[in-house]
C-alpha positions in Angstrom: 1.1 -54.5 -26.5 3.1 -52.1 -28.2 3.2 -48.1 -26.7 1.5 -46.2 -29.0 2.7 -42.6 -30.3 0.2 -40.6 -28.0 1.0 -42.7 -24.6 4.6 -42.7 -25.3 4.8 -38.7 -25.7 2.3 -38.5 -22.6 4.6 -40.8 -20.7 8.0 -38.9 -21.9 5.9 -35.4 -20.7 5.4 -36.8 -17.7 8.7 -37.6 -17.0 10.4 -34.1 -17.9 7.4 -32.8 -15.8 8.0 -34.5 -12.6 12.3 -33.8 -12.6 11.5 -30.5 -13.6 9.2 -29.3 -11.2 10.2 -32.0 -8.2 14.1 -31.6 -8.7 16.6 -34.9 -9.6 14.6 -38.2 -8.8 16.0 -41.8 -8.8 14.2 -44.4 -11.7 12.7 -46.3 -8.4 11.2 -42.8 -7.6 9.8 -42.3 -11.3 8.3 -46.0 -11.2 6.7 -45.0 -8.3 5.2 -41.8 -9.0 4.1 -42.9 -12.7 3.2 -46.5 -12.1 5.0 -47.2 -15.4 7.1 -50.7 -15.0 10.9 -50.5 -14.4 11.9 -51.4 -18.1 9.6 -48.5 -19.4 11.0 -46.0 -17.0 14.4 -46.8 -18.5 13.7 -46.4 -21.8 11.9 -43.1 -21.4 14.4 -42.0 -19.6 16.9 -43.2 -22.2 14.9 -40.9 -24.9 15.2 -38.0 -23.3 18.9 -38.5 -22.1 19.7 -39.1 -26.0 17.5 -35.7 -27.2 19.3 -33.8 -24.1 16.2 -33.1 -21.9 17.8 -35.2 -18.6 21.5 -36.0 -17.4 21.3 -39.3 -15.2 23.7 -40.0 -12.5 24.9 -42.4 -9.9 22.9 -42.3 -6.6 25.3 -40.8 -3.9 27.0 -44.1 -2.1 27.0 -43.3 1.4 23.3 -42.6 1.2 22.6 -45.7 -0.8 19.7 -48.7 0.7 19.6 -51.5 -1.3 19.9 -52.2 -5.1 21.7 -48.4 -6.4 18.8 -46.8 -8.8 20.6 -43.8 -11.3 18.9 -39.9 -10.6 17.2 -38.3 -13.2 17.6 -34.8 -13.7 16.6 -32.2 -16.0 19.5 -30.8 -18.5 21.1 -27.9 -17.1 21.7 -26.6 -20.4 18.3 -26.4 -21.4 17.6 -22.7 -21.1 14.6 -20.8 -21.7 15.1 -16.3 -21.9 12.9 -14.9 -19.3 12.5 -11.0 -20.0 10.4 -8.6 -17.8 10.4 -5.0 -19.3 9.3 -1.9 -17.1 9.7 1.4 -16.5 12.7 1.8 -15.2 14.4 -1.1 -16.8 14.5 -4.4 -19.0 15.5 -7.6 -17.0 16.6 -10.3 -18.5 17.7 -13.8 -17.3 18.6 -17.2 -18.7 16.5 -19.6 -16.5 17.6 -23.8 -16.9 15.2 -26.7 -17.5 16.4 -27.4 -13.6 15.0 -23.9 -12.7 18.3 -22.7 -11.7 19.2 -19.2 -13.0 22.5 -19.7 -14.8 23.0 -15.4 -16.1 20.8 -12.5 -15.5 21.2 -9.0 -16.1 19.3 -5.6 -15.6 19.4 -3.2 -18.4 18.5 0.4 -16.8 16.5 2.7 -19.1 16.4 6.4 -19.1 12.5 6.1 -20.3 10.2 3.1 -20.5 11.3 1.1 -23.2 9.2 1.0 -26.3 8.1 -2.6 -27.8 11.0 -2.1 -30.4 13.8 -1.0 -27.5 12.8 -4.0 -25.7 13.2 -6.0 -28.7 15.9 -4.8 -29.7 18.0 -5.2 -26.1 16.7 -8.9 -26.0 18.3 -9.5 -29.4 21.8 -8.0 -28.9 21.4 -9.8 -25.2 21.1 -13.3 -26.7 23.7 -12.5 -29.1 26.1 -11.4 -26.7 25.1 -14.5 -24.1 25.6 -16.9 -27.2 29.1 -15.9 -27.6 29.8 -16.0 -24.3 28.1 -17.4 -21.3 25.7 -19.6 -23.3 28.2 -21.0 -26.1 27.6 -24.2 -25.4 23.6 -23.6 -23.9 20.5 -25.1 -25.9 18.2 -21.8 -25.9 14.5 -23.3 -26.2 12.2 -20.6 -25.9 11.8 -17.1 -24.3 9.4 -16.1 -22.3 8.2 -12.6 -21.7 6.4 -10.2 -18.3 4.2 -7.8 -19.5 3.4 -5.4 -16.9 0.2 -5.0 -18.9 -2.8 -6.6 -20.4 -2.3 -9.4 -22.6 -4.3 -11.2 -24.9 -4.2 -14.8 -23.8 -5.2 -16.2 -27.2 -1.8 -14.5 -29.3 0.4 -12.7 -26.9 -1.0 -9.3 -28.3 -0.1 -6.7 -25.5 -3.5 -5.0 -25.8 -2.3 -2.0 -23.4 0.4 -1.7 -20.8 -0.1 2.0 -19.6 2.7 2.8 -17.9 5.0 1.7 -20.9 3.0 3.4 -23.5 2.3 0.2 -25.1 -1.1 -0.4 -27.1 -1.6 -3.4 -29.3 1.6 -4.5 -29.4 2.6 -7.9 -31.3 5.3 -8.5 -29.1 5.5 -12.2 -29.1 5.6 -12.1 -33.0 8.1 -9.4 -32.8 10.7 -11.4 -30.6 10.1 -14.7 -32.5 11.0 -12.7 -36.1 13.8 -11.0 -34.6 15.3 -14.5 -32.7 13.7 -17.5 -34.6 12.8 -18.5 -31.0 9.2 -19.5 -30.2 8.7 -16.9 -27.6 5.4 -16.7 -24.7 4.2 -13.0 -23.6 2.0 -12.7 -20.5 0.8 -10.5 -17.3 3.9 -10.5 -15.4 1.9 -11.0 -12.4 0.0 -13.8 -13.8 3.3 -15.1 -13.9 4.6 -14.6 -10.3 1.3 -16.3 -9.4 2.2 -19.3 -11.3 5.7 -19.4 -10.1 4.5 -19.2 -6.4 2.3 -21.8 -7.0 4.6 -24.2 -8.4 7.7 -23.6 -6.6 7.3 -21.0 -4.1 4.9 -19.4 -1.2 1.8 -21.1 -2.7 3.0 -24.7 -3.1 0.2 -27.4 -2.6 -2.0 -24.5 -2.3 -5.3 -24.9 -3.8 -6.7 -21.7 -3.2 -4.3 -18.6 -3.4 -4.2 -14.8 -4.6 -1.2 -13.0 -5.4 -0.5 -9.4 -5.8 2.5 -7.8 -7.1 4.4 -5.3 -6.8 6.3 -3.5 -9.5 7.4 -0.1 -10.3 4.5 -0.2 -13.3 2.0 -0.6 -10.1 0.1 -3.4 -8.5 -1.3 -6.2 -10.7 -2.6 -9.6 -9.9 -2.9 -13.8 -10.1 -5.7 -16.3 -9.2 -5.1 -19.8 -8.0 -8.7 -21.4 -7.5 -9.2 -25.0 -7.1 -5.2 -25.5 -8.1 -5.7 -24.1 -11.2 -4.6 -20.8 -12.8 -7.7 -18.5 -13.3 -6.7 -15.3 -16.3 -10.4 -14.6 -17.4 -12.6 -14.6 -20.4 -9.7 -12.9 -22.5 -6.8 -13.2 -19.8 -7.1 -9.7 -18.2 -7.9 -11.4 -14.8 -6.5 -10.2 -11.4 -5.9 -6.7 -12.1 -6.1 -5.6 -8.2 -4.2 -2.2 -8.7 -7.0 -1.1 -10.5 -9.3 -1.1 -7.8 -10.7 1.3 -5.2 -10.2 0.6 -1.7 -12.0 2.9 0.8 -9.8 4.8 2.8 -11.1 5.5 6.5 -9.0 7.8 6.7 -9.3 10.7 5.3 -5.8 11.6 5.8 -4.6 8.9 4.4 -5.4 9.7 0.9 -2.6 11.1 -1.6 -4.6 10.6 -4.4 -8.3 11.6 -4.7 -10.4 9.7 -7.1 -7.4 7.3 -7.8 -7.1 3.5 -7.6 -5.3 1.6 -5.5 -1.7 1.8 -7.1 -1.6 5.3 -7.0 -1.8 5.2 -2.9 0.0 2.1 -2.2 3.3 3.0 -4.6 6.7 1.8 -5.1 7.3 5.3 -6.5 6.4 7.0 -3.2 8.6 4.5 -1.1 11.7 5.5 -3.3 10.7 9.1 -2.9 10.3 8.6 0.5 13.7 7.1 1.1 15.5 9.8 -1.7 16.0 7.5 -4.7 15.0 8.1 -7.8 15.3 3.7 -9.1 16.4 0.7 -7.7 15.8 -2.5 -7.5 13.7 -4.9 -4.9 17.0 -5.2 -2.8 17.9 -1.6 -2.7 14.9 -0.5 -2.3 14.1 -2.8 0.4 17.6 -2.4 2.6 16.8 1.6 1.9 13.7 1.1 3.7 15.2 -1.2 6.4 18.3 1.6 6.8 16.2 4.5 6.8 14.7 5.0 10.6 13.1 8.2 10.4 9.4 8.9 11.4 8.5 10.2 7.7 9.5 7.2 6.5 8.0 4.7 9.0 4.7 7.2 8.2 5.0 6.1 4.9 5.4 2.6 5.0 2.3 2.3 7.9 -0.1 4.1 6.0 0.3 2.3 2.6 -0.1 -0.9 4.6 -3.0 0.2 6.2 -4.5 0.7 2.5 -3.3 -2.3 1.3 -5.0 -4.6 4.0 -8.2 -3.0 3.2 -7.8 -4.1 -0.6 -6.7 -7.7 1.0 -9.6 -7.6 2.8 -11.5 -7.2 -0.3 -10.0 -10.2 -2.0 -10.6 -12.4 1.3 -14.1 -11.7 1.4 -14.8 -12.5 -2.8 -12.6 -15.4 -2.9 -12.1 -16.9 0.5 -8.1 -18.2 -0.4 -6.0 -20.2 2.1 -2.7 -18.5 1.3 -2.6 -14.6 0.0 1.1 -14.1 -1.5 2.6 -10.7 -1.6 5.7 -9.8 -4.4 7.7 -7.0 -5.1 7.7 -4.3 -3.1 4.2 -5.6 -1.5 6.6 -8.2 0.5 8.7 -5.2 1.4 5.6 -3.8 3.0 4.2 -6.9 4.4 7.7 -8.1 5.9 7.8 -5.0 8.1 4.9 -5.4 10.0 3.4 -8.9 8.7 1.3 -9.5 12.1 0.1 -6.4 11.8 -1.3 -6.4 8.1 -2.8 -9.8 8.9 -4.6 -8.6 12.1 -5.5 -5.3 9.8 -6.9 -7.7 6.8 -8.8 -9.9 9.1 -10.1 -7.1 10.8 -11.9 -5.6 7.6 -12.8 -9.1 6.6 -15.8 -11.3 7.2 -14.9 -13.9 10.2 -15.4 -17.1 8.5 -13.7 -16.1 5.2 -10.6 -15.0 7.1 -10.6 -16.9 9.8 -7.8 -19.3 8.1 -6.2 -17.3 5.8 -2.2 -16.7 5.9 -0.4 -14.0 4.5 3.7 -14.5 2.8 5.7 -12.8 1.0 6.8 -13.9 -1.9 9.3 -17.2 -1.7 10.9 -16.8 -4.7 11.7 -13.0 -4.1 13.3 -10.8 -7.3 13.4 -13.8 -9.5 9.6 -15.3 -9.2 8.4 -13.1 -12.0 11.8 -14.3 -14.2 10.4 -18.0 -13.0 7.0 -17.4 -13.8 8.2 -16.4 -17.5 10.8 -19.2 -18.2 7.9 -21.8 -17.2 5.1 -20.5 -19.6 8.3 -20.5 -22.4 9.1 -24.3 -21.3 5.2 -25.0 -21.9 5.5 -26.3 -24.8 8.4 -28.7 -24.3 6.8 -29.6 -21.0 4.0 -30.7 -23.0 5.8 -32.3 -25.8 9.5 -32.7 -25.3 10.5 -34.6 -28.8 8.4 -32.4 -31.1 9.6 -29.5 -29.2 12.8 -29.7 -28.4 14.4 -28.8 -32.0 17.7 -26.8 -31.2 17.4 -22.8 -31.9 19.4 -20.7 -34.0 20.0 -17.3 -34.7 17.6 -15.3 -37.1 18.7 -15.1 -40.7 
């Protein structure tokens, strides 16, 4: 019986899927993992090599059993932009189809950029890579970190308050100004997705993760293996709530919410910087061995385990993944921010619950963005795989 259009493109998804996310696999590997017939697997495999999704190779000899079967990989050159804008600075990185980072570059700011600025910077960015770097790359999509609220249904940044942005079409402003299909999101949304697939939270069915940025602490759900954003997709936002602090000396900032205590901004004023990075700021910490320091560090991890503690006890996950400067904290005294959470939390909820830092490090929230932009050629790799080009 002949394929039909729908099973074929579900097959050919399938396919890109599994080399994407599981790394190069041998034809005897996709035969197995699809229980599609050997003939099939070839010509699926042979579509995508010809529309440039997959490279196939020979099988290393001296590790080779039996008949050879070729690898399958995803194309290298397939690139998705993955942009986080904040405060301090606009990252930008050119993520491949085979989730390797081929460029990436931080763009300081002397303010937080506006919705134009960033715009604007990921334009003459693209332009720049395309006449270098990328020449010969095939630049599918871009995909955007909002530290902010963002409308699931459009990409509309309803408000990102730290940036100063309100209602901002950002996902229609980079697609006029590229002629790329572009993806806008919660940047921590995105780190949680990343983890899940790749990182800390990998086969995890059940996993919260909070990050941490220098526009605060923000939030993603994993429940049931599924990512969970909400009625409008303003779930997780953990920063914005209020821990009780036992001690009363404990508190820098009365009435606020829990990202104005637990603070990247006060761990680089504790340490005498005014920006850097995760690296920086985490060797600074690391380096820096004095007792207001170590003060610092204890008593913001002694917040943050009580808002842990919170999230143990409402969702019950099996893994809680920390990013940013949150994995800074937790790294420094992980045993003891675990016995802290479980502590504060109910015994049964807690009772098997691990605590990581993030496995992906500085680029899970770059990850996170190039795998929402790669959704729709994940989904539908002939329709969507047209070649870009520069905006008229």
């Amino acid at each position: 019986m002949r394929e039909t259009v729908g099973v074929r493109q579900t097959n050919l998804a399938r396919l890109l899927q599994l080399v994407h996310r599981g790394g190069p696999l041998s034809r005897a590997a996709l035969t197995e993992a699809t229980g599609l017939n050997r003939s099939t697997i070839a010509d699926l495999v042979g579509e995508l090599v010809d529309e440039g999704l997959v490279v196939e190779r020979a099988p290393d000899p001296s590790r080779r059993v039996g008949r050879p079967s070729p690898l399958v990989s995803a194309d290298p050159n397939v690139l998705a932009l993955a942009v986080n804008p904040e405060v301090d600075a606009v990252t930008i990185a050119a993520v491949g189809l085979d989730r390797r980072i081929a460029v990436r570059v931080r763009i300081d700011v002397p303010e937080p950029p506006t919705p134009e600025t960033t715009v604007a910077l990921v334009t003459a960015q693209l332009d720049t890579w395309r006449a270098g770097d990328l020449a010969n790359a095939r630049i599918v999509a871009i995909g955007v970190a909002v530290p902010g609220l963002v409308r699931r249904d459009d990409g509309l940044v309803r408000e990102a308050p730290h940036l100063g942005w309100a209602d901002a079409p950002l996902r229609e402003q980079i697609q006029v100004a590229t002629g790329i299909p572009a993806s806008v999101a919660n940047d921590a949304s995105l780190g949680a997705l990343a983890e899940h697939l790749f990182g800390a939270a990998v086969d995890v069915d059940d996993a919260v993760y909070l990050n941490g940025g220098a526009s605060g602490i923000g939030g993603g759900l994993i429940v049931n293996g599924m990512p969970v954003s909400g009625a409008g997709g303003y779930a997780g936002e953990f920063g914005q709530n209020r821990p009780g602090i036992a001690d009363a000396g404990d508190r820098r900032a009365p009435g606020g919410v829990l990202e104005d205590e637990v603070s990247r901004s006060r761990l680089l004023d504790a340490v005498g910087l005014s920006s850097a990075d995760e690296p920086t700021l985490a060797a600074a910490l690391a380096a820096d061995v004095s007792a207001a320091v170590a003060d610092e560090v204890d008593r913001q991890r002694r917040i943050l385990s009580t808002a842990l503690a919170n999230a143990v006890n409402v969702l019950n996950p099996q893994v809680v993944v920390l990013g940013g400067f949150l994995a800074t904290l937790a790294t420094a005294g992980l045993e003891e921010l675990t016995a802290l959470v479980r502590a504060q939390s109910m015994p049964a909820n807690a009772a098997d619950v691990v605590i990581l830092p993030a496995a992906l490090g500085e680029d899970r929230l770059l990850i996170g963005a190039a795998e929402a932009a790669f959704g729709d050629l994940l989904r539908d790799p002939i329709s969507a795989a047209e070649p870009s080009s520069p905006a008229g």
